[in-house]
C-alpha positions, 0 to 999 in steps of 0.5 A: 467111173473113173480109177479108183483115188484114195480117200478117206471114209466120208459117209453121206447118206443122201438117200434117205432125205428122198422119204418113205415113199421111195423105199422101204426099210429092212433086216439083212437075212442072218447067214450061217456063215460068212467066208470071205471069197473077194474085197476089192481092195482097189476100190475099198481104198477110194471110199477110205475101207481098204483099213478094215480087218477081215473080222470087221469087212465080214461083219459090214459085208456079210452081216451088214452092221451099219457103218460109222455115221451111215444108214441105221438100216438097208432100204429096198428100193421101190421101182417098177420096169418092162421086162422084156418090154413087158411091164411088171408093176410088181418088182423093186429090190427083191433080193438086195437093198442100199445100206450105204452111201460114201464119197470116193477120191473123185467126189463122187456119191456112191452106193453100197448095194447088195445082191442076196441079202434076203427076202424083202416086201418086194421079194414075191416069190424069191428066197432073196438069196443069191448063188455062189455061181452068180456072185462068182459071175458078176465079179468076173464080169464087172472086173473084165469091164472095168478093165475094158473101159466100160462104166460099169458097177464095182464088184466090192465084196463076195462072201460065202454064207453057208446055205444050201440053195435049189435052183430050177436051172442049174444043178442043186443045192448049190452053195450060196452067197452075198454079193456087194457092189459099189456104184453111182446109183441104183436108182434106175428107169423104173424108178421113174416109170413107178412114179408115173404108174402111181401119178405122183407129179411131187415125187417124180420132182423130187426124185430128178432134183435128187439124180440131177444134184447128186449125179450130175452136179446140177440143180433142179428146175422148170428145165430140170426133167429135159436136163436129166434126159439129156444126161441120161442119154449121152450117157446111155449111149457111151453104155451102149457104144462100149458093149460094142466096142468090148463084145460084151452081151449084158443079156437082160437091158430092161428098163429095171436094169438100167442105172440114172447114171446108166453105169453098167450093173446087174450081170446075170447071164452076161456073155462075151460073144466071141465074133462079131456075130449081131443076133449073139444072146446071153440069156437062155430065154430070149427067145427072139433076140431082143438084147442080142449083141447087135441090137443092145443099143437099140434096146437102150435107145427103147429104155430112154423112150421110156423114162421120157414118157416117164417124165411126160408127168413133169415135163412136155413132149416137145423138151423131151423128144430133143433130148431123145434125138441126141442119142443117135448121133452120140451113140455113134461118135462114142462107138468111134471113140469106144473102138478107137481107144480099145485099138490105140489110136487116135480119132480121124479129123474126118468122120468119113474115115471113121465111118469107113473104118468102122465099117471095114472092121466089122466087114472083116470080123463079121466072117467070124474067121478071127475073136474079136479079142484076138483083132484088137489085141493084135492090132494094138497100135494100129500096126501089126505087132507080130505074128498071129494065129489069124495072119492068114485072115489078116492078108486075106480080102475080108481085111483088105479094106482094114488094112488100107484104112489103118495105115491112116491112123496114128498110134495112141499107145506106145506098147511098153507094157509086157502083156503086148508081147503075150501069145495071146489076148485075156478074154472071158468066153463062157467056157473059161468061167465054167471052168472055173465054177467047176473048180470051186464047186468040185474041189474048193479051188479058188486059184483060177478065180483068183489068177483070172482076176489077177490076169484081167488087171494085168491087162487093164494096167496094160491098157492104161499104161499106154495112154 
C-alpha cells in the first residue's frame, strides 16, 4: 500500500457477489471483555473510521456489529494450501473471517479481516482465538514493515477480550485477544488450488474475473487466467526482494499464506535476522530451513508454481509457464531497487554495477561482524554519515569492494530528518518484543509497546521524508 489518504467511509461489499460457494457465513464469538490496546488512526482515517468513538471502535472491532451499509455477517473463507509443501485439503479461515470491505483515499478495495474471532466450519480442532502475545507480534511486525517499504497488511485494531487461553508452547493460561487487520485481499493461492482440488473450471473464472477487476483494475477474459499470474508474479517478486532488503524472515510462506495481491500478512513466527545469515529461520519447527531467510524468494517462486498449476483448469501450460518466467528476472531488479531505496540512492544505469554492488554488500555483511540494520542506517546516503560502532569492519577488506562501489552512486535522500543524527538505528530483533510482552504479561505495562511503535513511525517519517 501506498501511505494512507484520508476518505470518507465508502462501504463496498464486493465479495459477497463471489456466492456461497467460496465462503461460509458465520457468528463472531462473544468475548468477556473488550480493552482497547491499538486503533491505527492512520489508516482508520483512509477508509473514513478514524471518527468512531472508543465505545463504537469496541463494539465494530471487538463484538463485531456490522458497519453501515456492510456485510450483515462475517464470511470465512474456503481455501485449501501445502503447508510445508505438504497439502492439506482441510484448512480455510479457522479462526477469522471477512466482515467488511471499504474504499481508501487511493481507490483501492480493501478488506477488514480478523484474527481470533472464534471457531468457525474450518476451525478443526482450534479454539479460533488468538493470544494477547501474537496480537502483540503481528502489530509490532506489520508497522516495522510498513515503515521498511515492504507491502504488507495493516494491523488495524487490537483488543484484549478477557479469556484465559492454554497453549501448548508457551506458558498458560495467557491472556487473549482479537486482532483486526486491513488489506487488499485475503483471498490467497489456495483459494485457487481449492477450486482446482473440487474441479470447479466456472468458479476458478469466476474468482480470477473478481481478483483481476478488483485488485488489478482489469477485466476478465479467454487471456484472463496468464494476465493474473503475470500480476501476481511482479508482485510476488517485489514481496520477496523487500523481505530481503529489509531482513525480514516471515517464517511460514505457505501457499495459504500467500495473498492474490501478494501483499504481506499473517506474522506468527516472523524474525528480523540480525546478520545476513541465509539458513536464518523464524519458526521453531522448520526443521530443514525451507523459508529460511536466504531461501524465501524461492519459497514464493515455489507458491506461484502452484497457482499456475491452479489455473491449469482454465488455462494452458504454455500462457502460464511465460508468466512464471517473468518472475526470476523481476525478483532481481526489485531486490536492486529494494536495496537501493533502503540505502538512498539512486539506481546505476549500468545493471552491471548494480549486480556488483549487491554483491559486495552481501560480501561484507555475510561476516555477520556488523546488523544488518546498523549497515544501512549508517550508509544512509551512500556516505558515511559519521562515526560508528562498526568503523573498524567498514575500513576493513570485508568492505573494500563496498567502498569502492559506493563512491559510484548518487544520494537519493538529503538526510534532514533528526533520526539521521541518533546513536543508533530502530530494529525489532526478538529479544526487544520479548521485552516487551514481559512488560505487558508481568505488570500490565504498555509503555514500551506503545514508545515501540511510536519509534518505528518515526523513522518511516525519516525515511519518507528523504524522498
Amino acid at each position: 500500500m501506498d501511505r494512507p489518504q484520508p476518505s470518507p467511509y465508502r462501504p463496498e461489499p464486493a465479495i459477497e457477489a463471489l456466492g456461497e460457494a467460496f465462503y461460509d457465513r458465520v457468528e463472531a464469538a462473544t468475548f468477556p471483555q473488550t480493552i482497547i490496546r491499538f486503533r491505527n488512526d492512520r489508516w482508520a482515517a483512509a477508509v473514513g473510521l478514524a471518527e468512531l468513538r472508543e465505545e463504537e471502535w469496541a463494539s465494530h472491532f471487538g463484538r463485531f456489529a456490522p458497519l453501515p451499509d456492510n456485510m450483515r455477517q462475517p464470511l470465512a473463507l474456503r481455501y485449501h494450501g501445502h503447508q510445508f509443501r505438504v497439502y492439506n485439503p482441510e484448512i480455510g479461515d479457522g479462526r477469522g473471517f471477512v466482515f467488511a470491505q471499504l474504499r481508501d483515499g487511493h481507490n483501492r478495495l480493501l478488506d477488514l479481516g480478523t484474527k481470533g474471532t472464534g471457531r468457525t466450519p474450518h476451525s478443526r480442532f482450534g479454539d479460533g482465538r488468538l493470544t494477547l502475545k501474537g496480537g502483540v507480534r503481528e502489530v509490532l511486525a506489520a508497522e516495522m514493515l510498513e515503515a521498511l517499504g515492504v507491502q504488507t497488511s495493516k494491523s488495524f485494531s487490537l483488543i484484549e477480550t478477557g479469556e484465559a487461553l492454554e497453549r501448548n508452547d508457551e506458558p498458560s493460561p495467557t491472556r487473549s485477544s482479537v486482532l483486526v487487520r486491513l488489506q487488499h485481499s485475503h483471498i490467497r493461492i489456495g483459494t485457487f488450488q481449492r477450486l482446482a482440488y473440487v474441479d470447479d473450471p466456472m468458479s476458478m473464472t469466476k474468482l480470477t474475473d473478481y481478483c483481476l477487476h478488483y485488485h488489478y483494475g482489469e477485466e476478465g477474459g479467454e487471456d484472463g487466467p496468464q494476465r493474473l499470474l503475470g500480476h501476481v508474479s511482479r508482485s510476488a517478486a517485489r514481496l520477496a526482494a523487500s523481505y530481503i532488503a529489509a531482513g525480514f524472515v516471515h517464517g511460514v510462506l505457505n501457499s495459504d499464506n500467500i495473498a492474490i495481491t501478494a501483499e504481506s500478512f499473517d506474522y506468527g513466527p516472523w524474525r528480523w535476522t540480525p546478520f545476513w545469515d541465509t539458513g536464518f529461520t523464524a519458526a521453531y519447527f522448520d526443521h530443514s530451513g525451507l523459508y529460511a531467510f536466504g531461501r524465501q524468494p524461492e519459497a514464493i517462486h515455489w507458491n506461484l508454481l502452484q497457482l499456475a498449476r491452479s489455473l491449469l483448469l482454465i488455462s494452458n501450460a504454455e500462457a502460464l509457464t511465460a508468466e512464471l518466467d517473468t518472475y526470476q528476472p523481476e525478483f532481481h531488479r526489485q531486490l536492486v531497487a529494494a536495496v537501493c531505496a533502503r540505502l538512498g540512492v539512486r539506481p546505476h544505469e549500468d545493471d552491471s554495477e548494480d549486480n556488483a554492488l549487491l554483491a559486495a554488500i552481501e560480501a561484507g555483511l555475510s561476516a555477520k561482524t556488523v546488523r544488518i540494520d546498523r549497515f544501512f542506517f549508517d550508509w544512509r546516503g551512500g556516505r558515511r554519515r559519521g562515526s560508528s560502532p562498526a568503523d573498524g569492519e567498514y575500513d576493513g577488506e570485508r568492505f573494500a569492494e563496498f567502498r569502492s562501489r559506493i563512491g559510484g552512486y548518487q544520494p537519493a535522500v538529503k538526510l534532514q530528518h533528526p533520526y539521521w543524527s541518533d546513536p543508533r538505528p530502530v530494529s525489532m530483533y526478538i529479544d526487544e518484543v520479548e521485552a516487551i510482552w514481559a512488560a505487558i504479561d508481568g505488570a500490565n505495562d504498555w509503555s514500551a509497546f506503545h514508545d515501540k511503535i511510536g519509534a518505528v513511525r518515526r523513522m518511516s517519517e525519516a525515511m519518507s521524508g528523504d524522498a
